[in-house]
C-alpha positions as a printed NumPy array, in Angstrom:
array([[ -7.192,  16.066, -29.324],
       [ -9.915,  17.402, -27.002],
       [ -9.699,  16.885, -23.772],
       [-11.113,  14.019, -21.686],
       [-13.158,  13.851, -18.498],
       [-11.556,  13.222, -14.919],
       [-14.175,   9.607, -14.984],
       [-11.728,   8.238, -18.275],
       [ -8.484,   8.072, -16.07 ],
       [ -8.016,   4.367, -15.231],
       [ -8.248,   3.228, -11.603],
       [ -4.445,   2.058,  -9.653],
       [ -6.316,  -1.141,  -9.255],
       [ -6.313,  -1.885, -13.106],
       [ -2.425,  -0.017, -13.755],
       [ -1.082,  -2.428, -10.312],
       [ -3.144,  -4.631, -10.517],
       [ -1.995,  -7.373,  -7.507],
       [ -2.688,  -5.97 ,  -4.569],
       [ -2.483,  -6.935,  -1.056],
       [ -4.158,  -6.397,   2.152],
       [ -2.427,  -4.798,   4.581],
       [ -0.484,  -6.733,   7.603],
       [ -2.561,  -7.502,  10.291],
       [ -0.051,  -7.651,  13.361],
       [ -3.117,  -8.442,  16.218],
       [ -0.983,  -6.991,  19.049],
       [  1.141,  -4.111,  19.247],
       [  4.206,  -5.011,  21.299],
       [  6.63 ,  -6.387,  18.676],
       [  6.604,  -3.389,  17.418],
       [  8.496,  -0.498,  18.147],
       [ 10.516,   3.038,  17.299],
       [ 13.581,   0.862,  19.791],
       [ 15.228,  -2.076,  18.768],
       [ 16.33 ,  -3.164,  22.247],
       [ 13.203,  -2.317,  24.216],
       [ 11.851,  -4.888,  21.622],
       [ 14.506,  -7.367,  22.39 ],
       [ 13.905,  -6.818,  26.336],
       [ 10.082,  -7.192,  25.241],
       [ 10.78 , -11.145,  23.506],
       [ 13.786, -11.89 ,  27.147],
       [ 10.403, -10.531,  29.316],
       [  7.743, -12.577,  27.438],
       [ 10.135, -15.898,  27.714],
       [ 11.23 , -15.019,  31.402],
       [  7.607, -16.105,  32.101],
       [  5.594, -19.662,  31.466],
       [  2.216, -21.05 ,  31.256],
       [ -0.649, -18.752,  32.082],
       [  1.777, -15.862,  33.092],
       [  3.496, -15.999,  29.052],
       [  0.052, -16.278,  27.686],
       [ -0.912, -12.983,  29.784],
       [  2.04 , -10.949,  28.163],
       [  1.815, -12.43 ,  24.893],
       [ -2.052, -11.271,  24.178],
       [ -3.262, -14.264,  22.491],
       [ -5.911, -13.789,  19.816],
       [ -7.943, -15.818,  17.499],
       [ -4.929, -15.961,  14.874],
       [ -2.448, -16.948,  17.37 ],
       [ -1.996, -18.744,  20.41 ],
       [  0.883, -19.551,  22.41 ],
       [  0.375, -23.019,  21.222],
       [ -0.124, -21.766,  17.188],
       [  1.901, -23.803,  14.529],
       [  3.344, -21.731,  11.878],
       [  5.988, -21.228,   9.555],
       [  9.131, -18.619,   9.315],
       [  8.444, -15.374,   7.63 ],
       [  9.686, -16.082,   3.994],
       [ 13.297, -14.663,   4.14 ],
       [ 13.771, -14.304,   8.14 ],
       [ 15.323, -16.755,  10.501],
       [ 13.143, -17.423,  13.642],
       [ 12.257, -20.373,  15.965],
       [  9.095, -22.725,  14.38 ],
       [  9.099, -24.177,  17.846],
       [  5.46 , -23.655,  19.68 ],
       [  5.921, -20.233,  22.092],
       [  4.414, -22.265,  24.906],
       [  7.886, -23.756,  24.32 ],
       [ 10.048, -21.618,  22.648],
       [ 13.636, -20.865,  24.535],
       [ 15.661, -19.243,  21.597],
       [ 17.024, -15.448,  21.172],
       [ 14.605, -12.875,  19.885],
       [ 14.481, -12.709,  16.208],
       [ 17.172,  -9.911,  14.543],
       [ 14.418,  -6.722,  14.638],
       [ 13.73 ,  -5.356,  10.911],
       [ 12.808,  -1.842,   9.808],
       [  9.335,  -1.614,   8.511],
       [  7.235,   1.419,   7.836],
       [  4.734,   0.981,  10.618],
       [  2.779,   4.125,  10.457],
       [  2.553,   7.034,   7.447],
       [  6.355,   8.393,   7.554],
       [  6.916,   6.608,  10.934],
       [  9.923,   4.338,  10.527],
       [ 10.019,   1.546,  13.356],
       [ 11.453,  -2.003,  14.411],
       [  9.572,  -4.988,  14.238],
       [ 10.169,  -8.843,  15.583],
       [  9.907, -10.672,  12.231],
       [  8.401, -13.849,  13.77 ],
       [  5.364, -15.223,  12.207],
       [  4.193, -16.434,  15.676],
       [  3.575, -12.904,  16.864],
       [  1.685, -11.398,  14.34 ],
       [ -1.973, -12.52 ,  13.676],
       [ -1.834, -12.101,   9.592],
       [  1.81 , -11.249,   8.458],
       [  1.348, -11.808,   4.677],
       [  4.173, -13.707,   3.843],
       [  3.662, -13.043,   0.   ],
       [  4.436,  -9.852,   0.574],
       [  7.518, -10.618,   2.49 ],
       [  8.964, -13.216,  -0.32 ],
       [  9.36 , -10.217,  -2.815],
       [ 10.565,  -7.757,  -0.311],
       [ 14.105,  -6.769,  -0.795],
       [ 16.327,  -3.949,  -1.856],
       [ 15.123,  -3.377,  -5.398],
       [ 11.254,  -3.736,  -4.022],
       [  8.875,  -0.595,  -3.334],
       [  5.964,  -1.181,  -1.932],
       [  2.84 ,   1.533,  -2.27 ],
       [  0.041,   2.047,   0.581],
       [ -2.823,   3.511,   0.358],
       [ -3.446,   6.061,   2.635],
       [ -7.525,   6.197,   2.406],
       [ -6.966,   9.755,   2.455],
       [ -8.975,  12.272,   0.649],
       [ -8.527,  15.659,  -1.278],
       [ -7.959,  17.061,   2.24 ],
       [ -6.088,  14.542,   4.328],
       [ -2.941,  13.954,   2.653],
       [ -1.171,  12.032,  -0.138],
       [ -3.46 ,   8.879,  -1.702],
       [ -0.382,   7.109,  -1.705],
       [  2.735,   6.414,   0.409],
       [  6.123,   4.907,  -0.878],
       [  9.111,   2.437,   1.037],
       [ 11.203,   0.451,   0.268],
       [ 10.794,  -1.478,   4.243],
       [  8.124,  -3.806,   4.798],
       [  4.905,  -2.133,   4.471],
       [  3.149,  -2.92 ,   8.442],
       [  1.051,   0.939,   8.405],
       [ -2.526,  -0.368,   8.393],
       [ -4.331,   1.963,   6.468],
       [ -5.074,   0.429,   2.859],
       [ -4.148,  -1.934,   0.575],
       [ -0.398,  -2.532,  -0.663],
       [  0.729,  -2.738,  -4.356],
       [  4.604,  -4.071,  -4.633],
       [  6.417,  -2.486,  -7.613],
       [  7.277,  -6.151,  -8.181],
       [  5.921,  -9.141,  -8.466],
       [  9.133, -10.986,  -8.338],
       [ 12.818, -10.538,  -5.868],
       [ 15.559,  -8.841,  -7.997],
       [ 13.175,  -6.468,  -9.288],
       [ 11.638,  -8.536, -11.678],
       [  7.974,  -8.929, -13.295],
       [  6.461,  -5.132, -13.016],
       [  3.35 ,  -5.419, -11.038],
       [  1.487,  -3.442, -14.049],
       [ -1.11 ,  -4.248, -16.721],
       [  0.474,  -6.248, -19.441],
       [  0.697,  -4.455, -22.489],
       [  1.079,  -1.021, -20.167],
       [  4.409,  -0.221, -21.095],
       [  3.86 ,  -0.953, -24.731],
       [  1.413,   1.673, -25.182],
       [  3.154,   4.24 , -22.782],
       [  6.488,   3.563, -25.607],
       [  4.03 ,   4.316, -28.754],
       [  2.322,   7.335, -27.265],
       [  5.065,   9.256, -25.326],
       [  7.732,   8.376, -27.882],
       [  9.903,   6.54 , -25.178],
       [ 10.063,   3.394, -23.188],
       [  9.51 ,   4.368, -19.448],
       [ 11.042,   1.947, -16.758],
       [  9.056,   0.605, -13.977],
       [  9.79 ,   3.09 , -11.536],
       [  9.414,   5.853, -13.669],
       [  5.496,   5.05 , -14.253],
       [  5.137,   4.468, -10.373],
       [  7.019,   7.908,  -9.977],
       [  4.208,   9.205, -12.459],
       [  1.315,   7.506, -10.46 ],
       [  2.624,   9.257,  -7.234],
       [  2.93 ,  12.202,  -8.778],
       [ -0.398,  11.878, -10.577],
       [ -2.713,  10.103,  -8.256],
       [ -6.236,  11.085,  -7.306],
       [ -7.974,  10.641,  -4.133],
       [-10.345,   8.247,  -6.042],
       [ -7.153,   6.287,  -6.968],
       [ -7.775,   6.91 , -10.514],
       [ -4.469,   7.605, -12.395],
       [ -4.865,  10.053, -15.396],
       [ -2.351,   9.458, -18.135],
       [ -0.569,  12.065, -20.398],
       [ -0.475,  11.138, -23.908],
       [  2.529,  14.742, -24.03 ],
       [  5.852,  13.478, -23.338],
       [  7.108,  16.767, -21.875],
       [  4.296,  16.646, -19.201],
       [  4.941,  13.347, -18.751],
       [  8.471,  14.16 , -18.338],
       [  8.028,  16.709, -15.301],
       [  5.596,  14.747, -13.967],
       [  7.923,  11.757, -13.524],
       [ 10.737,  14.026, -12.327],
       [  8.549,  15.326,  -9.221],
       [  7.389,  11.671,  -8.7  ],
       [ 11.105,  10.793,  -8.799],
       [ 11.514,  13.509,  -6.108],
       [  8.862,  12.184,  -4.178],
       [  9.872,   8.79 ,  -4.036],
       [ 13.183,   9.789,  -2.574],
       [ 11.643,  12.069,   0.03 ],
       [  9.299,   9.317,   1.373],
       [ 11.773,   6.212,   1.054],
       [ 14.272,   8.115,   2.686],
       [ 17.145,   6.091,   0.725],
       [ 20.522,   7.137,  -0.705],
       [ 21.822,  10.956,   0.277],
       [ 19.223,  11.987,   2.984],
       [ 16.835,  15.037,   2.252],
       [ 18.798,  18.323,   3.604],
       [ 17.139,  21.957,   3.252],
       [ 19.624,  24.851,   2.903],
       [ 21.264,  26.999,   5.385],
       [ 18.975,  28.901,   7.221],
       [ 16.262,  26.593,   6.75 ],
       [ 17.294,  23.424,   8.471],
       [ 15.879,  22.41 ,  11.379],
       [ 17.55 ,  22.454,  14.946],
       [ 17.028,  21.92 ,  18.659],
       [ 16.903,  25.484,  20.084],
       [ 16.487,  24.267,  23.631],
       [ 17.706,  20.58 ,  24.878],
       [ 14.396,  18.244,  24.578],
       [ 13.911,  16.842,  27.995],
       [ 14.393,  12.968,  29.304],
       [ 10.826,  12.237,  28.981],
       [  8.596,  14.658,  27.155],
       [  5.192,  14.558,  27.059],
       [  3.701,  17.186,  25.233],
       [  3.878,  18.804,  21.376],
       [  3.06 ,  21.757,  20.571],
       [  3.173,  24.186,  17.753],
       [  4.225,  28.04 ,  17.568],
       [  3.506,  29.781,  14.35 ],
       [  5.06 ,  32.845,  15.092],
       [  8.123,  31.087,  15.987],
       [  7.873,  28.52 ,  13.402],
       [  8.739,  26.782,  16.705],
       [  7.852,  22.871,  17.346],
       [  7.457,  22.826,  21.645],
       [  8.163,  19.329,  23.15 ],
       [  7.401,  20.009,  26.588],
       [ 10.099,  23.102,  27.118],
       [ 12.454,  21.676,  24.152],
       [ 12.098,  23.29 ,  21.653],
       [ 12.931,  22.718,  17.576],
       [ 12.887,  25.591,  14.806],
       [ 12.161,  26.556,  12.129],
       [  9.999,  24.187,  11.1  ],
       [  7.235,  25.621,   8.513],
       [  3.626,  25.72 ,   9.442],
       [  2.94 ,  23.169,   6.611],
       [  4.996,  20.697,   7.997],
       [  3.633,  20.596,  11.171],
       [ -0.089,  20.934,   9.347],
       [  1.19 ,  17.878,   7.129],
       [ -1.635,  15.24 ,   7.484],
       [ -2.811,  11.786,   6.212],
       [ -6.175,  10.522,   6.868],
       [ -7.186,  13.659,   8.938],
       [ -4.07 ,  12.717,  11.514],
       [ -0.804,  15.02 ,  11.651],
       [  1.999,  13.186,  10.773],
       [  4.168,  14.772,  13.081],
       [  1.652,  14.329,  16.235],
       [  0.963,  10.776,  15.626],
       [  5.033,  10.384,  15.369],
       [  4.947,  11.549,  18.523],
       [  2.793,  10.004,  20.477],
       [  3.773,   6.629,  19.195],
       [  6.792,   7.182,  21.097],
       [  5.494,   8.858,  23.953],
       [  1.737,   7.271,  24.704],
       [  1.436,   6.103,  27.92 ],
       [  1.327,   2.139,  27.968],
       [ -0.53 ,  -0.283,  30.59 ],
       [  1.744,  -1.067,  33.6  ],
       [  3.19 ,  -4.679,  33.647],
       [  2.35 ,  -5.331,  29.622],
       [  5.265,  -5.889,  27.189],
       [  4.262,  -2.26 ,  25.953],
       [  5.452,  -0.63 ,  28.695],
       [  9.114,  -1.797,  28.309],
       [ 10.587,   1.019,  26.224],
       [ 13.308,   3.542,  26.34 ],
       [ 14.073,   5.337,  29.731],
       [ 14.907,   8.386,  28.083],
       [ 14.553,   9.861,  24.585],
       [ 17.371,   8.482,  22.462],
       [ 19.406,  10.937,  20.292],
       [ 18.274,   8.27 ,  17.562],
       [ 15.046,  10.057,  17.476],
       [ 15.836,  13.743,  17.716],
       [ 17.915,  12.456,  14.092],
       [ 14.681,  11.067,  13.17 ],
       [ 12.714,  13.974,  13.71 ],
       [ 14.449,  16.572,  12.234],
       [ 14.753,  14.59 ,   8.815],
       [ 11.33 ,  13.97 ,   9.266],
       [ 10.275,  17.839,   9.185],
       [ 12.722,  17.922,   6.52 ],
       [ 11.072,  15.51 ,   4.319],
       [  7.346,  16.526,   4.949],
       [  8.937,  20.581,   4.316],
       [  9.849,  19.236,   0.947],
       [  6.791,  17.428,   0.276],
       [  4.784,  20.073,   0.61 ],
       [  6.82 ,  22.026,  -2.205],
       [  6.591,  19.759,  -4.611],
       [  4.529,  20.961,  -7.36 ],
       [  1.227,  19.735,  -8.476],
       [  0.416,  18.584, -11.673],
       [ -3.65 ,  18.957, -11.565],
       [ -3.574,  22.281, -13.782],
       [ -1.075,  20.705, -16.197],
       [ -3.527,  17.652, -16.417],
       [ -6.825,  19.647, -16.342],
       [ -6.697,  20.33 , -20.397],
       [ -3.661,  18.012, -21.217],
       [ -4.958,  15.322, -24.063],
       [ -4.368,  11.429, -22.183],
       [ -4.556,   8.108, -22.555],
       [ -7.723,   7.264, -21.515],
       [ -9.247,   3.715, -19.733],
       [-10.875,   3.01 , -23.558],
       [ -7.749,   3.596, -25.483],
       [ -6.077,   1.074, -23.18 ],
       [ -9.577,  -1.199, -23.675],
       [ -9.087,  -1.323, -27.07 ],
       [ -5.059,  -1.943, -26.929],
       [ -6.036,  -5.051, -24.731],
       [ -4.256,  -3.912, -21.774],
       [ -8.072,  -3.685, -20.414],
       [ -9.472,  -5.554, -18.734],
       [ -6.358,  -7.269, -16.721],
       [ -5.744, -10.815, -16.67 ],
       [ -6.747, -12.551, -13.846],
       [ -3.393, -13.903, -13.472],
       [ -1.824, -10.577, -13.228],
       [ -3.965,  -9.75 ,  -9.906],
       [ -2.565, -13.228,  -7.98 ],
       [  0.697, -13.092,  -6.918],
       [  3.312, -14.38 ,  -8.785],
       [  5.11 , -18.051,  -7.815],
       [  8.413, -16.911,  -6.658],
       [  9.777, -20.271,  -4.219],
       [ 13.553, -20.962,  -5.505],
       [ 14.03 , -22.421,  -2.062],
       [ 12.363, -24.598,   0.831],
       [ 10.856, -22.816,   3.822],
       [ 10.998, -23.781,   6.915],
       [  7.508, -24.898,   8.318],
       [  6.046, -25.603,  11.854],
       [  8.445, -27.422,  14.012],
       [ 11.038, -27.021,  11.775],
       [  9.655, -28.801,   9.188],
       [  9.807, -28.13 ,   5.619],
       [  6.874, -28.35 ,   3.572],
       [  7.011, -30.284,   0.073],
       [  6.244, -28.021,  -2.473]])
């Protein structure tokens, strides 16, 4: 078979086709890389009332002190009006709030201006969600991978599934049926997202191998990088010699990062943390270094007397962990293999065969989300809607 063009790959929108927008929060303080700063942020807000709680909250058009709205589909939190509310802060969650930043989040639907509660009813531990990053041949993956709740605001998210339990692939009917006939071998669900990672271009187009041994490597370094960025199970480790350490203790506060190449050194203020390769630190998405935006999420200075500015007096051990699994992971990333001379000649499945298999177009039905309500939630005021 001859070999196709790069234009006959079919786009991620058509292979997942429901898609979501991504979580609007509207205000940045229930958010954060510190559990209990968050909780001090909710005892603050609710030490205050009236005008003075409406100040600290940062109300928006969304939401209002005085906003009615339900509970986040799976998460227990007041319904009560905040103009009101007296209860304990929501239990904080671990969402994905930046690309490869892992943070905490307040999962009350009061506090965030467009929290996509369809995404939130499918989100458990068999779920992984994809992001796109925006990012092009230059600025990093096209994709990111977790299994948390997607909050990282830079493109649209595609859940694995469109049901809990892992059920209902979020892929073009008919897909998997063609993928069986041509490679020989029924793929699961998370082995054709491992191949779409692994495979991805910065258009989003997806090109698919009609070779079952390229398909086969390609799904094994998808695999791989599906681990690396969901960060689940054994945690990445690099061999001996290679692993990162803190050379000198990082300080209370730091305030700067910097990079040493001849040192392979990472400087934060005079701490300092080695080796860590120059393509680590160089690791971006969307023009932004992943390990200087980590950073300065952490570190940013924050307006005086704002909910913001509770955080951490010092920096926790919790985060020099964080770090140094975080080189880890973008040190292995950047090893990975890709598969663009493999693909360049290899003989695919192209958008037309997939026309005329009636996978394409998709359904309109397959790009709404699916009904998934077993149970009642609870609405404004603690009332439950009929449904």
């Amino acid at each position: 078979m001859p070999s196709v063009t790069h234009d006959d790959a079919p786009p991620l929108a058509d292979l997942m086709p429901w898609s979501v927008a991504p979580p609007r929060p509207g205000r940045a303080w229930p958010t954060g890389p510190d559990p209990a700063a968050l909780r001090a942020r909710w005892d603050a807000l609710l030490a205050r009332e009236g005008a003075a709680r409406e100040a600290l909250f940062g109300p928006s058009r969304a939401r209002t002190l005085r906003s009615a709205v339900p509970q986040l589909p799976g998460r227990a939190a007041g319904t009560e009006r905040l103009a009101h509310a007296a209860g304990p802060c929501a239990e904080p969650v671990r969402v994905l709030a930046a690309p490869f930043d892992e943070q905490w989040l307040i999962p009350d639907h009061r506090l965030l201006d467009a929290a996509r509660p369809e995404l939130w009813r499918v989100a458990d531990a068999r779920q992984v969600f994809t992001v796109e990053t925006g990012a092009d041949a230059a600025g990093g993956p096209p994709l990111l991978a977790t299994t948390l709740f997607p909050l990282a605001r830079t493109g649209r998210v595609r859940p694995l599934f469109r049901r809990p339990g892992g059920a209902e692939p979020n892929l073009a009917p008919g897909l998997l049926d063609v993928l069986a006939d041509r490679l020989g071998v029924r793929p699961a669900p998370l082995d054709v997202l491992a191949w779409i990672v692994a495979a991805v271009r910065p258009g989003l187009s997806v090109p698919l191998p009609a070779d079952a041994g390229l398909w086969s490597r390609g799904v094994a370094s998808g695999h791989r990088a599906l681990w690396l960025m969901r960060r689940d199970g054994e945690r990445p480790r690099l061999p001996g010699g290679r692993r990162p350490y803190v050379r000198a203790p990082l300080p209370a506060r730091p305030e700067t990062i910097g990079y040493d190449p001849e040192e392979e050194a990472l400087h934060l203020d005079e701490g300092r943390v080695s080796p860590v390769p120059a393509a680590a630190w160089a690791y971006e998405v969307g023009g932004a270094r992943v390990l200087e935006a980590w950073f300065a999420a952490r570190t940013a200075p924050a307006e005086p007397g704002t909910l913001a500015a509770i955080r951490p007096a010092h920096w926790p051990q919790s985060w020099t962990s964080e770090l140094l699994e975080l080189i880890t992971v973008l040190t292995l990333l950047t090893e990975l293999e890709p598969l663009g001379p493999e693909l360049a000649e290899a003989p695919r499945i192209t958008a037309a065969e997939l026309r005329a298999a009636g996978v394409l177009p998709v359904p309109d039905a397959a790009r709404r989300p699916a009904s998934v309500l077993d149970h009642l939630e609870e609405g404004p005021d603690g009332q439950f809607a009929l449904l």
